[in-house]
C-alpha positions in Angstrom: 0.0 0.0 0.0 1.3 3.5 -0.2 2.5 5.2 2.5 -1.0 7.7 3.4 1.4 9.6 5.4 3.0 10.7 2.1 0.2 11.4 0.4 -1.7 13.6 2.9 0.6 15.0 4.8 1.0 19.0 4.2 4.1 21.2 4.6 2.6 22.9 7.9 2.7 19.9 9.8 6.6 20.2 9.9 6.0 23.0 12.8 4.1 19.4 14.6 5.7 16.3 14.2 8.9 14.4 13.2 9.3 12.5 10.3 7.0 9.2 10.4 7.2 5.7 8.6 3.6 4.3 8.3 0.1 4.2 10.1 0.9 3.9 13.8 3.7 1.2 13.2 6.6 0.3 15.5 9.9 1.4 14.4 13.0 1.5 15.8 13.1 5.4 15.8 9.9 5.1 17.7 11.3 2.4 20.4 13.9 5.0 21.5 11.6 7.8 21.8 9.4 6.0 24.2 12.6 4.8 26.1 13.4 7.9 26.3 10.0 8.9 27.8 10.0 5.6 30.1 13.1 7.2 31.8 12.1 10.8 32.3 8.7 10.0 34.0 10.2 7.8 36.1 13.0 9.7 37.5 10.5 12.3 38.3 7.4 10.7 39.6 9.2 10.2 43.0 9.7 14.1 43.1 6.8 15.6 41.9 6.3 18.4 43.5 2.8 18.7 45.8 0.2 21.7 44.7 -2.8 22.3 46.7 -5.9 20.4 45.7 -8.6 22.4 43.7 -11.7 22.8 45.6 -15.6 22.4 44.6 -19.0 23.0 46.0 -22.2 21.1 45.5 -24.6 22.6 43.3 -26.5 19.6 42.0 -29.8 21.2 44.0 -29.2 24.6 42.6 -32.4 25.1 41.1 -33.7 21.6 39.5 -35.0 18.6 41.2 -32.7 15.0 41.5 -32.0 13.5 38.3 -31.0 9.6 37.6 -29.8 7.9 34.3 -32.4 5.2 35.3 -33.0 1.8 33.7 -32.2 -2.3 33.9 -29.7 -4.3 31.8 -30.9 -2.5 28.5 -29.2 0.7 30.4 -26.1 -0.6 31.4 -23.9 1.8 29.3 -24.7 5.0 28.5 -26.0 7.5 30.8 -24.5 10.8 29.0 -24.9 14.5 29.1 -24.6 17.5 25.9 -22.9 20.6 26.9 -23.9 23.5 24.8 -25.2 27.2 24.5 -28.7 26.9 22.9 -29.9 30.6 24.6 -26.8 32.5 23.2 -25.8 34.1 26.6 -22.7 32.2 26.4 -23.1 30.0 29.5 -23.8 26.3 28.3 -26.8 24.7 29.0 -27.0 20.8 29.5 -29.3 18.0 28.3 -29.0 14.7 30.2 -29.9 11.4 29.2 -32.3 9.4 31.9 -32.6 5.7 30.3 -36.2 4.6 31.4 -36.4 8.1 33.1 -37.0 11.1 30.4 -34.3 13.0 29.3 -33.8 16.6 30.7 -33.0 19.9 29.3 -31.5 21.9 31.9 -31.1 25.5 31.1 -28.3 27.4 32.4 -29.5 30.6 35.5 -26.1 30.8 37.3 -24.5 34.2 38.2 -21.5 33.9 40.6 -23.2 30.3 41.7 -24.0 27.4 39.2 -27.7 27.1 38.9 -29.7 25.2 36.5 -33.5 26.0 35.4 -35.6 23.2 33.8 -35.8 23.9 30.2 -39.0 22.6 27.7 -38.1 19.8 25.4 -40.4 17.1 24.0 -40.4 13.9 26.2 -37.7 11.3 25.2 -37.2 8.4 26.9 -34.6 5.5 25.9 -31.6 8.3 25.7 -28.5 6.6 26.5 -26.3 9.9 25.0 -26.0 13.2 23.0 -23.8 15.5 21.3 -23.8 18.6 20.1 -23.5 19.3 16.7 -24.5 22.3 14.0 -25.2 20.1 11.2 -27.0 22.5 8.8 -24.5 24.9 9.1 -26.7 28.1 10.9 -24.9 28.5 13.7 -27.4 27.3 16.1 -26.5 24.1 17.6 -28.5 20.8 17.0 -28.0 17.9 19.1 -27.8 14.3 18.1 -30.2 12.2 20.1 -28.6 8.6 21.1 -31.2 5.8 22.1 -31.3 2.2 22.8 -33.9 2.8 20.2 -34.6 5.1 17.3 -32.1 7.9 17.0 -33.2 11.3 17.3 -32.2 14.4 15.6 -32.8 17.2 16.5 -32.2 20.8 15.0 -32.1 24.0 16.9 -34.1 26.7 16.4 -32.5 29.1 18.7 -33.7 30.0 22.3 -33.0 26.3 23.1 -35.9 25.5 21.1 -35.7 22.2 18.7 -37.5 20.3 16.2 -37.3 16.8 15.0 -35.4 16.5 12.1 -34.8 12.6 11.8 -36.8 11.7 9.2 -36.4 15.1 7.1 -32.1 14.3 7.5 -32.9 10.1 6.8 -30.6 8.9 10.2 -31.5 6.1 10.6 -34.6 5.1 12.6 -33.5 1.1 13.0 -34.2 -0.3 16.9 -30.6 -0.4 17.6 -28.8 0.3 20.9 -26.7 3.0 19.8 -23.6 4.2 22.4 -21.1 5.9 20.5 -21.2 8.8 18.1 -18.4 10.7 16.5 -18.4 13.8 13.3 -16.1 15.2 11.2 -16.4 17.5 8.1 -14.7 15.3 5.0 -13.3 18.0 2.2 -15.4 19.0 -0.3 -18.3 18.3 2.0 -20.8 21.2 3.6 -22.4 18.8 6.1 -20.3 16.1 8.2 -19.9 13.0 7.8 -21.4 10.8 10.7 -20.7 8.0 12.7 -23.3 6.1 14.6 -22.0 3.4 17.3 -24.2 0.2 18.0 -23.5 -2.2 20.9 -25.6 -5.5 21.5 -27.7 -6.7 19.2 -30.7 -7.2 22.0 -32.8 -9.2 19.2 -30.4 -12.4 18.4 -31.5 -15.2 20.5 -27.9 -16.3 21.0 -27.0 -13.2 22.6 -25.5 -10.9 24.6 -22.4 -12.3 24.1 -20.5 -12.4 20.7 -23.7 -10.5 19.0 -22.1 -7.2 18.4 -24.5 -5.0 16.6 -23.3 -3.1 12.9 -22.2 0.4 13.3 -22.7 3.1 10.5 -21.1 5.5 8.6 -23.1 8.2 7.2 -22.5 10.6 4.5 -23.9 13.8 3.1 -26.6 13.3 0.4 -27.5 16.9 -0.8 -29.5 18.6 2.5 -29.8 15.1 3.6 -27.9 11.6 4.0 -27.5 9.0 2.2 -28.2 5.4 2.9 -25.5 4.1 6.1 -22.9 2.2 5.1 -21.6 -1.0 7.4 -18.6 -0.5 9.2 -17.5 -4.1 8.9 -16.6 -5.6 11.1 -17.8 -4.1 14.2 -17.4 -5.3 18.0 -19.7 -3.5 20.5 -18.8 0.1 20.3 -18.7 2.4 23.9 -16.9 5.3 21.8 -16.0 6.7 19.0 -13.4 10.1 17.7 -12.5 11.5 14.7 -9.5 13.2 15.0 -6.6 14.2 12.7 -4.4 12.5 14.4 -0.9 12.3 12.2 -2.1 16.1 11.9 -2.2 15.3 8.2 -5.3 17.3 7.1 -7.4 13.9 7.2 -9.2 12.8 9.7 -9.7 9.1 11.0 -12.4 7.3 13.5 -10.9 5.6 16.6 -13.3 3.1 18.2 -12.9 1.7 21.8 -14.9 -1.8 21.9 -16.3 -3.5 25.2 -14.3 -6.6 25.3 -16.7 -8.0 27.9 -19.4 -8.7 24.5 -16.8 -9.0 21.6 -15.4 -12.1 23.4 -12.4 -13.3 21.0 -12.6 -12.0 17.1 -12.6 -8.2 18.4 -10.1 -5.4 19.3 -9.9 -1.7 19.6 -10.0 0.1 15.6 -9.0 2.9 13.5 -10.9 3.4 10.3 -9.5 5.8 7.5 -12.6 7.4 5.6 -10.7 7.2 1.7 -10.9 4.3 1.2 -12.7 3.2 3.8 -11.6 1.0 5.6 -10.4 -0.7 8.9 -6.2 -0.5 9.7 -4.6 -3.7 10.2 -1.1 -4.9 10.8 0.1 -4.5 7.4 -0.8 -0.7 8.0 1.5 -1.0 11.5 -2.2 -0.9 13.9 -1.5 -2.8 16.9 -4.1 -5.3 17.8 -5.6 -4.1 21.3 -7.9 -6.0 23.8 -9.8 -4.0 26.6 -12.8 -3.6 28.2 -13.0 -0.2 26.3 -15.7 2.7 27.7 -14.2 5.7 26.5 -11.7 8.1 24.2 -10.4 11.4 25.6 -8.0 13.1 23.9 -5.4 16.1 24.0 -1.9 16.8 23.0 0.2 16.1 26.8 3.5 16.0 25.5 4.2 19.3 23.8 4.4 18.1 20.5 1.4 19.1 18.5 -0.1 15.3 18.3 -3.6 14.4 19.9 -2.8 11.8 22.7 -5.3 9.6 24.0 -7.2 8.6 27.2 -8.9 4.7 27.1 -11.0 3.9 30.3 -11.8 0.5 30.8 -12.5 -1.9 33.2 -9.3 -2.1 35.3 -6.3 0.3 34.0 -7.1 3.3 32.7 -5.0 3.3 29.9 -2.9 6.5 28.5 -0.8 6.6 25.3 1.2 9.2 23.4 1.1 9.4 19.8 4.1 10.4 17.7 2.0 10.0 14.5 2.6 6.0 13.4 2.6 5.0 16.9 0.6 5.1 20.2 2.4 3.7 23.0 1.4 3.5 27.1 2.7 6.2 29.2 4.5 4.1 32.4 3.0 2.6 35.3 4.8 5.9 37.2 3.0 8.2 35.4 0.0 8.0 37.7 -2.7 8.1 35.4 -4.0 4.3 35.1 -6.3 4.2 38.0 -6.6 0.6 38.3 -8.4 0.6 41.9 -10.4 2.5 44.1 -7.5 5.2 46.0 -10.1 5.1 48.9 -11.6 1.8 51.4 -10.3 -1.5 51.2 -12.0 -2.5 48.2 -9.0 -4.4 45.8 -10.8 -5.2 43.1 -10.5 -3.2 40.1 -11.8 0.0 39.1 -14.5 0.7 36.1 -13.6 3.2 34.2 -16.4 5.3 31.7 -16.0 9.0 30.6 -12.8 10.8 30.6 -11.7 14.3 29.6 -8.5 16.4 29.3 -9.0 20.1 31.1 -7.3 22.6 32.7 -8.9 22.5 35.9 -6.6 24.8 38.2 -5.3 27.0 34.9 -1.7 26.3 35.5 -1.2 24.9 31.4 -0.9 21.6 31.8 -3.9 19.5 31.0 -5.7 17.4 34.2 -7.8 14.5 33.7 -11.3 13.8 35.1 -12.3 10.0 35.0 -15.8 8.9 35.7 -15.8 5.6 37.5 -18.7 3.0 38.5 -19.3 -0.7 38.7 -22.0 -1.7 35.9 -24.3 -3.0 38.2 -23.1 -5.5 40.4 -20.2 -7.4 38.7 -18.9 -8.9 41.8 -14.9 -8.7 40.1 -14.9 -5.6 40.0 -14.6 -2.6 42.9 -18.4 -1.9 44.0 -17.0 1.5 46.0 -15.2 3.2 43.1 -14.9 6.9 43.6 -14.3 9.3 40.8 -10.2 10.1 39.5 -9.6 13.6 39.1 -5.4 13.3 38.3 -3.7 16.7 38.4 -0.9 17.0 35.7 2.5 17.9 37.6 5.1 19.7 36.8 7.0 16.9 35.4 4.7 15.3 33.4 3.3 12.8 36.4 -0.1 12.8 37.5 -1.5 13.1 41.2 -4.7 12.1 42.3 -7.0 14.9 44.2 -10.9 13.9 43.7 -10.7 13.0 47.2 -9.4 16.2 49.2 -11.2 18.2 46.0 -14.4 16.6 47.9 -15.6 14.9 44.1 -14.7 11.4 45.1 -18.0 9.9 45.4 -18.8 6.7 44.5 -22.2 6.4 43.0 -22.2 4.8 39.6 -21.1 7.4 37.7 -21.5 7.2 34.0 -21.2 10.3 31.8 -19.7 14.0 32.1 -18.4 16.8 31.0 -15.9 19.7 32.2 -17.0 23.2 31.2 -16.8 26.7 32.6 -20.8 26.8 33.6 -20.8 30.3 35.3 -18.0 32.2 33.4 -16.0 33.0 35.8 -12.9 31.0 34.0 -12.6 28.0 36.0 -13.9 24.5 34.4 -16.7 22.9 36.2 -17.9 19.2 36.4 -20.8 17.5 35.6 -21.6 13.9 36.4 -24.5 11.5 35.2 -25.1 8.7 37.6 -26.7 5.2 37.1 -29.9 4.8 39.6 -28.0 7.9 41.5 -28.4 11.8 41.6 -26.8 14.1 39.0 -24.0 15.8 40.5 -23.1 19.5 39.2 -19.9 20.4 41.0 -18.7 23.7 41.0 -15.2 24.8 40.8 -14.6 27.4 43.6 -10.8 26.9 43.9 -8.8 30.5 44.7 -5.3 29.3 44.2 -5.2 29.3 40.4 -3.9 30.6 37.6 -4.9 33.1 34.6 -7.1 31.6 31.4 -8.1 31.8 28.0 -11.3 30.6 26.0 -10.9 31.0 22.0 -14.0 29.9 19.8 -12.7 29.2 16.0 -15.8 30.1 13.6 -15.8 29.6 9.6 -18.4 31.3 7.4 -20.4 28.9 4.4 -20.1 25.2 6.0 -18.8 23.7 9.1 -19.4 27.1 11.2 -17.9 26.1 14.7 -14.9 24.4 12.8 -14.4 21.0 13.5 -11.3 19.9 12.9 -9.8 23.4 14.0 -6.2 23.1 15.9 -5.8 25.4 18.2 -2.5 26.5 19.1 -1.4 28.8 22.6 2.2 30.1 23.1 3.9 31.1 26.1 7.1 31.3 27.6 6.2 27.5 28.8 5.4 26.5 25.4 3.0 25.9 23.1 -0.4 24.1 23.9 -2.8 22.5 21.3 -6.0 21.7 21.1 -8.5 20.1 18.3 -11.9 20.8 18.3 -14.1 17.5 17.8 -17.2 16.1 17.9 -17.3 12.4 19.6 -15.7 10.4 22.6 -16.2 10.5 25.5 -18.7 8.4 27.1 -22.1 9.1 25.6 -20.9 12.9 26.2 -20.2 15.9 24.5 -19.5 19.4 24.2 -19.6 22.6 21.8 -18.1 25.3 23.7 -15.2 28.1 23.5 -11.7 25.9 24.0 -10.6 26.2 27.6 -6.9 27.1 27.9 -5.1 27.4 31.4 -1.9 30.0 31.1 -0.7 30.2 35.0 0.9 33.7 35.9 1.0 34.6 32.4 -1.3 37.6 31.4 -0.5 37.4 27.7 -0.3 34.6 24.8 0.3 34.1 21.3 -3.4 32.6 19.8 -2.9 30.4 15.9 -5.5 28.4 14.0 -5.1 25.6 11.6 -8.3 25.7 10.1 -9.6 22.4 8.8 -8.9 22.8 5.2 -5.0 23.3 6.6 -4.5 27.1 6.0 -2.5 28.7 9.2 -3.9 31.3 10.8 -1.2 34.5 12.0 0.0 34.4 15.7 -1.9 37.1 17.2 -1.3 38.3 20.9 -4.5 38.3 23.3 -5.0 39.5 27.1 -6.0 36.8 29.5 -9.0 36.0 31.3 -11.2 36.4 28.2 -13.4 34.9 25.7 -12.1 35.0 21.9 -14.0 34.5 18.8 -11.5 33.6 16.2 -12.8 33.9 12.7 -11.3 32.5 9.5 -10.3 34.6 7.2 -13.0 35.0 4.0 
């Protein structure tokens, strides 16, 4: 096959990456780098240095009554929440998924407190997930309903008003149990392509177990889509990202699979879109078994590449990328979570959503990691409190949920990190099976300054997906890409939250999707930017 790398890979990426062999694939070259990398976060974990925990308050009553992600074995999985400004007063609203409860739309009151006000939406019940998406390019987000069920779309109309748009878009309104979702804008194309994510096939008599259910790809047809194509083969999907991530201008679908229903045949995947199909060996795609739940993903090691979080059941798994391979960060590094860090309970820890933010703006990314037992799988921890791992100033990772007061240990499912009161600080969200929401807000004083930028294109793909983000400082550069999908059955579409410590300038770039670079330009902190693309 030809190398893709050397088809598709522009001139700008030389300000990324260094020079790369094929899709993923172990090389030599690659082996020292992550030797290299072995050593240095080894030598430091002993000596990273302590910083005070970041501190929350409770604000899950603030306004709305108790909400549960409710449900028997057909709700399982799932259990996500949408983060997303429908009202256009710049502080995000959130719709929750509830399962066999209905699913809420809570719209966003809060002044120097979070508070939430119940928002009007047509009853759904069955919602395992959503995202936000604008998907008919007029600025006004829409959401993509997820459903062990009949998917839902559905279109905003602004002043977080919506109409069903399923039928008038043809997605697909098949009785599948859909738990993954991912987007992307393909060139050429003024609406994005889609990708829908479908676990257990509930009607073969043989199942659960080996009956993975066929997920779909589905492309622009005119104002509408055309019929889904199989992705074949598929093995019970819990997430799903596009990402550029060889930052060659084309995008590819990662999907984490739930080993506990793919039994044997399956293992984690990475689909290119032309031709498409699924990476193998011969492409250099190391074959991966977990118990995967979700995707998060950020660049963590200063070099312009998207590395990736995979929760599971048991390690928590994170791996740089140097663009033909993703490797595991070291046991030292502090990140995999294997086990409950409070009681006596052994047994391993069940990992679900995880995100990448900046929770105490210092500009190094954190990690929040939803955890909970499915149900009541006895091998696994039953007591299994939330991970919020602070990023250190040596690359290491140190856990604070529990003097941060977050810990709990319901069985948490879904979240999101977003800055719900503007006040610059990212907040937490947390969907619960057969538990209470929990809205925590972030009322830590020892932080640093911040950024929010919010890349916007005119014509198609308005709140530019696929945008990279670049912020400069004396400390270096930090990147961000905007997406669509991972996750667990969550999502966002809000400004890009940068942390810049005691800095009270940066340096602001964009590589727009289409690969043109954006000027540095210099911005004040502790503001919101709107960064348009040049007509």
């Amino acid at each position: 096959m030809n190398n893709l790398f050397n088809r598709f890979t522009p001139a700008w990426t030389a300000d990324f990456a260094p020079a790369r062999s094929q899709f993923f694939g172990r090389s030599p070259r690659n082996l020292s780098m992550f030797s290299k990398i072995t050593i240095t976060l080894t030598l430091a974990a002993s000596g990273a240095a302590a910083q005070t925990p970041p501190q929350f308050s409770d604000r899950a009553q603030a306004g709305v009554a108790p909400h549960e992600y409710a449900g028997g074995w057909d709700h399982f999985v799932g259990g996500g929440v949408a983060v997303f400004d429908c009202n256009g007063d710049s502080l995000p609203e959130a719709f929750v998924a509830g399962g066999a409860n209905p699913a809420r739309l809570l719209i966003n009151a809060s002044g120097a407190d979070v508070r939430f006000d119940d928002g009007q939406i047509a009853p759904l019940l069955g919602v395992t997930g959503a995202y936000p998406i604008d998907i008919n390019n007029d600025a006004v987000i829409d959401l993509m309903v997820l459903h062990n069920g009949p998917n839902t779309l559905l279109l905003g109309q602004g002043d977080c008003r919506f109409t069903d748009a399923t039928a008038q878009m043809n997605i697909p309104a098949d009785d599948r149990w859909t738990t993954a979702f991912s987007a992307t804008w393909e060139a050429g194309q003024t609406r994005p392509t889609l990708a829908i994510g479908n676990y257990v096939d509930t009607t073969d008599p043989n199942g659960p177990f080996g009956t993975c259910d066929t997920n779909w790809l589905l492309r622009p047809d005119g104002d509408s889509y055309g019929a889904p194509v199989a992705l074949d083969p598929a093995y019970c999907p819990l997430s799903m990202l596009f990402s550029d991530w060889q930052r060659s201008g084309t995008p590819m679908l990662r999907i984490s699979n739930d080993r506990q229903y793919y039994l044997r045949d399956g293992s984690e995947q990475m689909w290119a879109l032309d031709p498409l199909r699924a990476l193998d060996a011969s492409d250099g795609w190391a074959e991966q078994k977990i118990w995967g739940m979700g995707i998060a993903s950020r660049d963590i090691t200063g070099d312009g590449l998207p590395d990736v979080m995979l929760t599971s059941m048991g390690d928590q798994i994170l791996m740089t990328n140097d663009g033909h391979q993703f490797a595991a960060v070291p046991y030292a590094t502090g990140t995999y979570a294997q086990r409950p860090f409070t009681g006596d309970d052994g047994r391993p820890s069940t990992g679900w959503h995880a995100e990448f933010g900046d929770i105490n703006n210092d500009g190094r990314a954190d990690l929040f990691i939803a955890k909970g037992n499915v149900d009541q799988m006895p091998g696994l921890a039953m007591l299994d409190p939330n991970n919020l791992l602070m990023q250190n100033a040596d690359g290491t990772f140190s856990e604070s949920a529990g003097p941060s007061g977050i810990g709990t240990t319901h069985r948490a499912r879904g979240a999101a990190l977003a800055d719900l009161n503007a006040d610059g600080l990212l907040d937490i969200i947390v969907v619960n099976r057969r538990a209470p929401l929990e809205i925590w807000q972030n009322t830590s004083t020892d932080t640093g300054n911040w950024l929010r930028i919010d890349p916007r294109q005119t014509g198609s793909n308005i709140y530019a997906i696929g945008a990279i983000v670049e912020l400069r400082t004396a400390e270096g550069t930090q990147t961000i890409e905007r997406t669509i999908g991972g996750g667990h059955a969550s999502g966002s579409l809000v400004p890009l939250h940068f942390g810049v410590g005691a800095h009270e300038t940066a340096d602001i770039r964009v590589v727009w999707p289409d690969g043109t670079i954006g000027p540095w330009e210099t911005f004040s902190a502790n503001q919101s930017i709107t960064v348009n693309a040049a007509p």
